[in-house]
N, C-alpha and C positions, 0 to 999 in steps of 0.2 A: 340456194336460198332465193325467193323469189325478188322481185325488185317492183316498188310502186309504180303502178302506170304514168302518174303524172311527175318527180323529180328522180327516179329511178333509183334509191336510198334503198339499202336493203332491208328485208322488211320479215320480222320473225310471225309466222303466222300464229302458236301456240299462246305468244306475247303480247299479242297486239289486239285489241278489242277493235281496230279500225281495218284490219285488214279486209281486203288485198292494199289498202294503203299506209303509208307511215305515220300518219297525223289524219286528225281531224281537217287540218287546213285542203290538205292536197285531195279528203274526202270530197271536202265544198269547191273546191277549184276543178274537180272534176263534176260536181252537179251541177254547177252552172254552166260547163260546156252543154251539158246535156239542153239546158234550158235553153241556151242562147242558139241551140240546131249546130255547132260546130261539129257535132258528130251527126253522118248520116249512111243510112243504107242505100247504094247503089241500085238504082231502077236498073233489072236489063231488060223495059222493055221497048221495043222498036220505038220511037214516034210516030212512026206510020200508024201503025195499029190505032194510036189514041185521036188521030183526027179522022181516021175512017170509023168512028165510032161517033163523034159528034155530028156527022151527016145526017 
């Protein structure tokens, strides 16, 4: 059974209109990570690169 991202509650997905989460709450407690940038995609790229570009 999967478990929510954000309180890790297990979470029926046939049942649940919020899924992948258990509540609404832990839906908006994960949208405001999103808003607030606590979630991010790793740059891999050099720093060199980006100041030999602004020359």
């Amino acid at each position: 059974m999967p478990r929510c991202p954000v309180c890790d509650a297990d979470v029926k997905l046939e049942a649940t209109p919020t899924a992948p989460f258990c509540s609404d709450r832990c839906r908006l407690i994960d949208l405001g990570r999103w808003l607030d940038e606590a979630y991010a995609v790793p740059d891999k790229k050099p720093e060199s690169d980006e100041e030999e570009g602004d020359e």
